[in-house]
N, C-alpha and C positions, 0 to 999 in steps of 0.2 A: 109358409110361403106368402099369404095373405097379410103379416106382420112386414116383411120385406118388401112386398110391392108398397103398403101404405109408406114405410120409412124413404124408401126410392123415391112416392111421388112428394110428400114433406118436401127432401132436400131441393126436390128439382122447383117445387114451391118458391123454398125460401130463396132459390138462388134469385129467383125470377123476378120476387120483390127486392132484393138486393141491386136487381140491374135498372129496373125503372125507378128506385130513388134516384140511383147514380146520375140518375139521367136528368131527371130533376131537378135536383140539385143544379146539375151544369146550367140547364139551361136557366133557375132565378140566379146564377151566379156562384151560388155558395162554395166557398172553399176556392172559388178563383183570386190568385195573386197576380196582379198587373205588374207589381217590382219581380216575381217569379220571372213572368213572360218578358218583359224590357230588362232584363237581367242576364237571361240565356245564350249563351254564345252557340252551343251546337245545333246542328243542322237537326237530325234526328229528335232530340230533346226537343228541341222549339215545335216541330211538326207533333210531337205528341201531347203537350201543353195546350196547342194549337186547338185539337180536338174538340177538348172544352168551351176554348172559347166561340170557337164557330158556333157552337149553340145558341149562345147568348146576342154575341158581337156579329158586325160586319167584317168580311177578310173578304179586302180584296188583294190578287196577284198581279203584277206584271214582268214579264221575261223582256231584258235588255240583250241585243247581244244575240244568246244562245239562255234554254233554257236548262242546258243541264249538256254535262262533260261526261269526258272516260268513266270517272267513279260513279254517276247514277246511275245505279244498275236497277234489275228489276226488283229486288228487295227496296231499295230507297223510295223507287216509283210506288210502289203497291203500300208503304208508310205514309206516303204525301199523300194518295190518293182517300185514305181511311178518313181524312178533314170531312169530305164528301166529295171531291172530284170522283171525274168518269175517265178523264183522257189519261191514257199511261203518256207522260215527258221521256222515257228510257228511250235513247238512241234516236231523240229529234234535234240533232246540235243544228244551231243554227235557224230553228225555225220560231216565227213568233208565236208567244202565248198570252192567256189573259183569262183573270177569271172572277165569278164575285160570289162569296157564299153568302147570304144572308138567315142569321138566326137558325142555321143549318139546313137551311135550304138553300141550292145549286139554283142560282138565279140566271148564270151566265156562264158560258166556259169555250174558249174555240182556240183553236189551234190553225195557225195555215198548213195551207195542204199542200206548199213549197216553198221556200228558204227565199225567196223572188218575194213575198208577200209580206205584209202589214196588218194587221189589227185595230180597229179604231169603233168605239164600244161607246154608246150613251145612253141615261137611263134615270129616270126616278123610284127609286126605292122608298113607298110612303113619299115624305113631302123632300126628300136629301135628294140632290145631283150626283151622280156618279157617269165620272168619264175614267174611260183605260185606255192606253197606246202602248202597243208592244210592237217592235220594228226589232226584228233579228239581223244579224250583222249583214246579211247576205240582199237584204230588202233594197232597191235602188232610194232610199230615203236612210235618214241621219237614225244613226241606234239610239233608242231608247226605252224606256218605261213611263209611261206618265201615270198616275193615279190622281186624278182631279177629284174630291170631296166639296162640293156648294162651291165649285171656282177655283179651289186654292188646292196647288197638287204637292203632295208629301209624301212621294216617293223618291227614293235613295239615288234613282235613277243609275245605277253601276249594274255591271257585268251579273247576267246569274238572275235569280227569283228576287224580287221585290215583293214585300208586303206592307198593308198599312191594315191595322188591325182596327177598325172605328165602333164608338158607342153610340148609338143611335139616342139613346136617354139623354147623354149629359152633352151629345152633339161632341162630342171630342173624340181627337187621335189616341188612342192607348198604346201604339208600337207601330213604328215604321223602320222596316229594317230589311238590307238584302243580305242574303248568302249567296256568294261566288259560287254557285253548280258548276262551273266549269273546273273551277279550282280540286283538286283530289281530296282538300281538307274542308273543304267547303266554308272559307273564312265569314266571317263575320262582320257586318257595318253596319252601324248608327249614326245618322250623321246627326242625332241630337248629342249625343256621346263627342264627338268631333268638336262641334260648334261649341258646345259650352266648354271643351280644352281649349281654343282657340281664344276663346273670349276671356276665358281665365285669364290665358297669356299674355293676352293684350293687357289688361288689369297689372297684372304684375312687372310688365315692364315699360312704363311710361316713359316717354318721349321717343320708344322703336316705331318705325312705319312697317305694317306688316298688311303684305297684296297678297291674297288668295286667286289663283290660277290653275286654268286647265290648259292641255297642249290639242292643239288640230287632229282633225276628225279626218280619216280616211274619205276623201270623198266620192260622192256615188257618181256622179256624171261628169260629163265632158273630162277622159279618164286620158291621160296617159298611158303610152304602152306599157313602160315600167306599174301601174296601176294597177293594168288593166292582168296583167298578169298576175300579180300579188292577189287579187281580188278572185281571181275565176281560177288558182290554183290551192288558194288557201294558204299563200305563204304566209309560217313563224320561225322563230327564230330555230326550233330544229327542223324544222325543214330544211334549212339554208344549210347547215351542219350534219346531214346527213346527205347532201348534193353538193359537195364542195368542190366533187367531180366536174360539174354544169356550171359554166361560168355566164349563168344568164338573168341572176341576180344584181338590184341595183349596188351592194356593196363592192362588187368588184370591178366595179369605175373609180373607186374609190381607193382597192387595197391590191398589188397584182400579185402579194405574196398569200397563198393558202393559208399561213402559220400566222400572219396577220387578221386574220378573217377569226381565226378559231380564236388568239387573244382579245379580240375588242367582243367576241358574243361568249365567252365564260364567264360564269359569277367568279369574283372573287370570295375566300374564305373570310369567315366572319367570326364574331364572337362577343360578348356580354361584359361589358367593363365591368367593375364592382360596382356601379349605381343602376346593374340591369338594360346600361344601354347599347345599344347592338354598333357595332365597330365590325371594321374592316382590317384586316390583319396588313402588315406595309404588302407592297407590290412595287416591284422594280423594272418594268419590262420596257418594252421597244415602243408602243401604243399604249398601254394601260399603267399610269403609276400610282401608290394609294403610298400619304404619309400621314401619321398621326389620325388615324380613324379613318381618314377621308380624303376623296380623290383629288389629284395636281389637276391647279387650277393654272394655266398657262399666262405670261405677261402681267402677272403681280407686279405690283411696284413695290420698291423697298420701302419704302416710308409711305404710310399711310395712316389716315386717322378714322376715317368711317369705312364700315361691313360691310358688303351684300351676302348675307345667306340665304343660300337655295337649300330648300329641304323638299323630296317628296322619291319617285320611285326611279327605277330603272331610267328611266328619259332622263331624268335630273340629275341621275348617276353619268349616263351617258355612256349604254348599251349600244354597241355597233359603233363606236366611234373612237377614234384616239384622241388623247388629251387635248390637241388643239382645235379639235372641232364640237366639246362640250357646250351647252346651253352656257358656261357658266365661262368661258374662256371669251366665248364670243362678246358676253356681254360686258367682262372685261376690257377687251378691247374698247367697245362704244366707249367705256366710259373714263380709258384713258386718252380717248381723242377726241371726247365731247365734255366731258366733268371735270378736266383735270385737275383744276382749283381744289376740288372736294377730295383727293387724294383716298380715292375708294378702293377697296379688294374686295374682290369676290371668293367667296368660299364654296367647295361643292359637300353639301351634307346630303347628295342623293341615294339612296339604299333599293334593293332589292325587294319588289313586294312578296315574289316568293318564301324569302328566309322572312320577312320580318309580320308579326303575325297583329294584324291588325285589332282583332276580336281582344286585347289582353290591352291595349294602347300603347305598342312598341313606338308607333308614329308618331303621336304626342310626347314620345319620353324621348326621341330623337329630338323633338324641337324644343324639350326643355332643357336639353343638355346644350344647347348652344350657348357659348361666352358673348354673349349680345352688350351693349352699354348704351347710353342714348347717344340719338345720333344716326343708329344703324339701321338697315332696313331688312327685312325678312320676306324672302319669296318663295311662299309654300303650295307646290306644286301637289297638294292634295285638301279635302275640303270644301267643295263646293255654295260656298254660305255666303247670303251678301255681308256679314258681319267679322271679321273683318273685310277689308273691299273686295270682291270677285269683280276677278277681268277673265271673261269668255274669248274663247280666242279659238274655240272647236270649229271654224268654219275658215279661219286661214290659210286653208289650203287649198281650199277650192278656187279654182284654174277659173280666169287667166291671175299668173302671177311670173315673176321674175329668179324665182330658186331652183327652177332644175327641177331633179329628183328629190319629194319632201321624205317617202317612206323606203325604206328597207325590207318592212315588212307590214303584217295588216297593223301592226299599232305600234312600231318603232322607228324613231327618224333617224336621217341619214346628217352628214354636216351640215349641210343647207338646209335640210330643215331643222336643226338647230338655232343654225346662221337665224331663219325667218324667225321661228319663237323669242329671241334674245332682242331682235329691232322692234318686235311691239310689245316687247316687255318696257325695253329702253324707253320706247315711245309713252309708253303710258306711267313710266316711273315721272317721266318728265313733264305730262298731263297733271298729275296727280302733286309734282311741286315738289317732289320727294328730293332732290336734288338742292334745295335753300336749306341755308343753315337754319330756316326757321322752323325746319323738321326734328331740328333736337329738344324743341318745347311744347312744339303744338303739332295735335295730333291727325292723321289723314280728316276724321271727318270735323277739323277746325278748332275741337276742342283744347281746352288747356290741361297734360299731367295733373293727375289727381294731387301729385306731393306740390303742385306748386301753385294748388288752387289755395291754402291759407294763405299764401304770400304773394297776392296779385296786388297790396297796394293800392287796389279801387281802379289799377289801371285798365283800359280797352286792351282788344289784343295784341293792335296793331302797335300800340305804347307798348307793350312788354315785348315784342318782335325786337324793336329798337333796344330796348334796355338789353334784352339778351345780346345784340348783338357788338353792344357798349362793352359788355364782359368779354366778350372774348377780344375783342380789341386793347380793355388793358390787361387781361391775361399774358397776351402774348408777348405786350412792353413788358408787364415786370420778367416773365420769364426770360427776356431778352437783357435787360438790364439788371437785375437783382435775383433771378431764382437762382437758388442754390439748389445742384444736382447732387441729389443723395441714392448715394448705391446703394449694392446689396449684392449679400455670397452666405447661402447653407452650406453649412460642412458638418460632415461627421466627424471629420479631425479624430480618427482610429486606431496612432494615436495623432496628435498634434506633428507635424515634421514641416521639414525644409522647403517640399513643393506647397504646402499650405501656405506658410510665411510666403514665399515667391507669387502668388496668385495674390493675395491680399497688398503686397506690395506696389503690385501693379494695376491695381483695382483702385485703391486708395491713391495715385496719382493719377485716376482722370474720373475724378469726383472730388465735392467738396466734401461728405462727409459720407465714411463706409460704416454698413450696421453689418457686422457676423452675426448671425443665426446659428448657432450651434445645434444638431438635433438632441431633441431631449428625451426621446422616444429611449431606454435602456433595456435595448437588445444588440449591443456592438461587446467587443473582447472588453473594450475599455469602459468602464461607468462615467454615467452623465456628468457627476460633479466631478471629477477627473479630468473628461477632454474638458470642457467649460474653464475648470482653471489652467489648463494648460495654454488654451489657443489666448487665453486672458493674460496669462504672464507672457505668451510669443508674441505677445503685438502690443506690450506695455509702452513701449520707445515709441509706436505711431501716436501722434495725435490727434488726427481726425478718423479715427478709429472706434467704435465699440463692441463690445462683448456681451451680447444677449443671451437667453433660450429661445430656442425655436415652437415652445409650446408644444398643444397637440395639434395642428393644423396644418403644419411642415414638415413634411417628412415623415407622417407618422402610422401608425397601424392604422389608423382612422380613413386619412388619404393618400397613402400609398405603403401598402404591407408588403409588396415583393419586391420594394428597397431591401428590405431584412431579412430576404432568402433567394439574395443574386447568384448565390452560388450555383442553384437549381434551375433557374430562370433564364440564362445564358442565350440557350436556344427559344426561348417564346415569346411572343409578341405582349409587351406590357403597356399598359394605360395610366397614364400617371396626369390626363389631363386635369383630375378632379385634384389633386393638390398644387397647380400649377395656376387652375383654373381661378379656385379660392385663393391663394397667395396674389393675386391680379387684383381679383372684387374687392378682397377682404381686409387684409392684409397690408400690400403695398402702400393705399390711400391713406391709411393710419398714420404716415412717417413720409408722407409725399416719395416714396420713392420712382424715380426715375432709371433707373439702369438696375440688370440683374447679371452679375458675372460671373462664369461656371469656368472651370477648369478644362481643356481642351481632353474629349476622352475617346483613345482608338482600340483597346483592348476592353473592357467593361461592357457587355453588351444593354447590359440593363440604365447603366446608366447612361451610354449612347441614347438610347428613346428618350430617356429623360430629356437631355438636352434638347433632342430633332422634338419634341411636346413643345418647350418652354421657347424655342424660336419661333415656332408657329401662332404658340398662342398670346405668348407676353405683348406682344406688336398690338396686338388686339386691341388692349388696353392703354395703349401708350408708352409701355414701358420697353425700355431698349433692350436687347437682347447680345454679350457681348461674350467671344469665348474668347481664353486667352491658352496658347501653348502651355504644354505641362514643362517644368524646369527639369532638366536631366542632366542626370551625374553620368561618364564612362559613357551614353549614347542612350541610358532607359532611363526613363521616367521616376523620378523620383514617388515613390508612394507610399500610402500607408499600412498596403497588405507587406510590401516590401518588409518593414520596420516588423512586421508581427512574425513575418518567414525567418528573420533574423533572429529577433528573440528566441525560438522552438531551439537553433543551434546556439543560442547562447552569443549570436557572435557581434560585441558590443563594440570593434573597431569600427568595422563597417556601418553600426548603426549610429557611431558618434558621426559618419561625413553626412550623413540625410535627416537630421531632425536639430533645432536648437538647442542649447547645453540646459536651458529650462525645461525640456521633454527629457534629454539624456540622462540628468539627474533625477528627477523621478523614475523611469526606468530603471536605472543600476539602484536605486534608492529602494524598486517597489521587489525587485529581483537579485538582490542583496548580493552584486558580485564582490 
């Protein structure tokens, strides 16, 4: 018995030194990883990493907003609490919090004791400053977080817990970071993660102007009824949608049909292109239309040469509202009645924050899919950073002003408030000069393009301003006087036939010179070196004509693989902008082409989007986008599945009236009638 107790008290011995090294250890550091912690996306993981370093480091909290949603339950609370807090967050939505561990000791911690209150914390810890401000949605003052360190605050400032994890040694931040507690998944933000995509971006595409923006703050005083309701009842967007019954919401001044109401606040379905970027599936409706990824932007002009892209969440998408009262419609209008000269389109590349998951940088890979060229400008409605330029605009709402009803709900606007965000967008695009050609070489903050810093020539800027705008001036004489318009037409030529030859026919008289693209990608009935010499022998008699391959960059497995299995593809939504896109950048500029001309297609549903891609996007770039009617024998369409259905029956009369006697003899030649 005596042998058992001594072994019992060993083990409980050794556990005991096992736990006060661990502890040890934490607290000189050892075995902590800062790329671990600045690495972490989950809520959980991070709070248990967390533990560690509270030993060591400062952790201070602040709650924006609310500090924690439906999913903080009391397992999450009693997780978070284990850092060393005392207050359980479980079931305090809406109220402020704030808090400071230092070196594992609870230095500070409070909570308001109603949703009406604020927070505001000072303090020196040793010889460092430490300020907190937590303001919960509900507080008559503006939401926030702030986290002040010796002056300078480095908090994420969004929705949900805030942290800045600081080193009191080396005087540095090691992690500032929120998670959305409201959120079920509890998303993830960096905005040093943000700032340096953004900064990239800028890098990489010199002469784009690109404005970083926020949209208007619910305001707390001198309230509107519509406000003041939204505010003291807690209206969101299901709220609205589960009292659709009560017409005493501001949307339905706006919509008097019910089925209007429930189209403008549904997500539309989404999905992942092949480069991982999140798309919007089409949408054809009465209020909401979505083509080619992304949503109808109202009063385009047909011919244009410079972009506006908006990219950021729901508001930018334009939640609660039909197509003509977007952020992005509106501000197309200003700017076909105020810029006309500059022949601008607006594009809405706004997405959903719920489907699109911040913590993985969906949001950066949204703005790096965009077909930008210099010239254009970019307004990204997420980001907070004065690098590229932030324009604050969270207090525009506040009354007195001239829009009506701004919200719908606690944080989504109505058309007028749209209308508002679009004129001091406009307004400060026009501040900011964005609007002069001299936007296509010199950058918002005055700088010159890194590509076009070897070739300044020794000139000032204001000299190269001139010279740029010398080029475009004889650009546009010689293209007026001597450019020669060179088109262009991919074909599978499946095999080679009669509406092939009729398209090219007609393609090749309104152009100086036509290049065919044959695909060369060999997965068709017919082999590459086949169709190539065939569509090469059917267009031997044109003279401004030629016969290329297409490479691997057109048409191919590479950028776009469900060309090669249309048959399965019929019914779903396909993405073809990345070989559309690349053919634009890449491509085209290699051979000046100007004009790209597709065959008119009403049966093909795959290569329907293709087309509705390549009108959308090609303009983009300059190049024209042109369909032309398919040729038809007996009242159908002459085609190439036609010529292969015939072949299976053998039936070579019929395929002698739809293809050239250069294809007919190769068939009867390759099928030995």
């Amino acid at each position: 018995m005596s042998h058992i107790k001594k072994t019992n008290n060993e083990a409980q011995l050794k556990k005991e030194i096992t736990r006060i090294k661990a502890e040890l250890e934490a607290a000189r550091g050892k075995g902590l990883s800062i790329n671990k912690l600045k690495g972490e996306q989950n809520f959980i993981e991070y709070i248990r990493i967390l533990r560690s370093f509270s030993k060591r480091y400062m952790v201070i909290i602040a709650a924006s907003d609310t500090p924690c949603g439906p999913a903080y339950t009391e397992t999450v609370s009693s997780e978070v609490m284990r850092i060393g807090l005392q207050i359980d967050l479980c079931n305090k939505f809406r109220h402020s919090y704030a808090a400071i561990i230092n070196a594992g000791i609870l230095e500070f911690e409070r909570l308001s004791s109603t949703v009406n209150e604020w927070i505001e914390h000072s303090c020196y810890i040793e010889d460092i400053s430490v300020e907190v401000v937590s303001v919960g949605f509900s507080a008559p003052k503006q939401s926030t977080a702030v986290i002040k360190i010796n002056g300078k605050n480095y908090s994420p400032c969004r929705r949900g817990l805030n942290f800045v994890v600081f080193d009191k040694v080396t005087k540095t931040v090691l992690d500032a970071v929120n998670f959305d507690t409201f959120n079920n998944h509890f998303p993830c933000y960096r905005p040093s993660a943000v700032k340096e995509g953004l900064l990239n971006y800028r890098k990489a595409h010199p002469g784009v102007a690109i404005l970083c923006f926020n949209g208007p703050a619910c305001p707390k005083n001198n309230l509107s009824a519509n406000e003041s309701f939204i505010l003291n009842n807690d209206v969101i967007r299901g709220t609205i949608l589960q009292n659709l019954d009560k017409p005493v919401f501001a949307l339905n001044k706006y919509f008097e049909a019910t089925e209007d109401i429930i189209e403008v606040l549904s997500v539309p379905k989404s999905y992942h292109d092949i480069n991982g970027v999140r798309r919007f599936e089409d949408v054809a409706g009465k209020c909401v239309n979505i083509t080619s990824g992304h949503r109808v932007t109202e009063g385009q002009p047909q011919h244009y040469k410079r972009t506006v892209f908006m990219v950021g969440g729901c508001n930018i998408f334009g939640i609660g509202v039909s197509d003509q009262g977007t952020i992005a419609t509106w501000l197309q209008k200003l700017l076909n009645e105020f810029a006309p000269e500059q022949q601008f389109i607006v594009q809405n590349y706004g997405f959903y924050l719920s489907e699109v998951d911040a913590a993985t940088g969906e949001e950066l890979a949204i703005l790096n899919s965009l077909p930008v060229k210099a010239g254009d400008i970019v307004l990204c409605g997420f980001g907070m950073i004065n690098e590229p330029p932030f324009f604050d605009i969270a207090l525009a709402a506040n009354r007195p002003h001239s829009y009506g009803e701004v919200f719908f709900d606690t944080q989504h606007y109505t058309e007028d408030g749209n209308r508002l965000i679009a004129d001091k967008l406009f307004e400060k695009l026009r501040e900011l000069n964005f609007f002069s050609n001299e936007c296509l070489s010199i950058l918002p903050n005055g700088s010159v393009p890194q590509q076009d810093v070897s070739r300044d020539y020794n000139l000032d800027i204001e000299s190269r301003k001139k010279l740029l705008e010398y080029k475009i001036i004889l650009t546009e004489f010689y293209n007026s006087r001597f450019g020669l318009k060179i088109g262009s037409i991919v074909m599978n030529a499946n095999p080679f036939t009669l509406g092939h030859r009729y398209l090219i026919e007609q393609a090749a008289a309104n152009c100086h010179h036509l290049i065919i693209f044959v695909v060369q990608e060999d997965k068709s009935a017919f082999t590459f070196g086949d169709r190539l010499r065939l569509v090469d022998a059917g267009t031997a008699d044109l003279k401004n004509v030629t016969v290329i391959p297409s490479g691997n960059f057109i048409i191919s497995s590479l950028t776009f693989s469900e060309y090669f299995n249309k048959s399965e593809m019929q019914d779903h939504a396909v993405d073809s902008s990345l070989d559309v896109t690349l053919f634009a950048r890449e491509i085209a500029p290699c051979l000046n082409i100007s004009v790209r001309f597709v065959g008119e297609e009403q049966h093909d549903k795959v290569t329907k989007q293709y087309n509705d891609t390549m009108r959308a996007v090609l303009p983009e770039y300059g190049i024209e986008f042109v369909e032309i009617p398919r040729k038809e024998l007996d009242g159908r369409p002459i085609s190439a599945s036609s010529v292969r259905e015939l072949l299976k029956e053998r039936n070579f009369d019929e395929i002698a009236k739809i293809v050239p006697k250069t294809t007919f003899d190769y068939l009867t030649e390759r099928h030995s009638i």
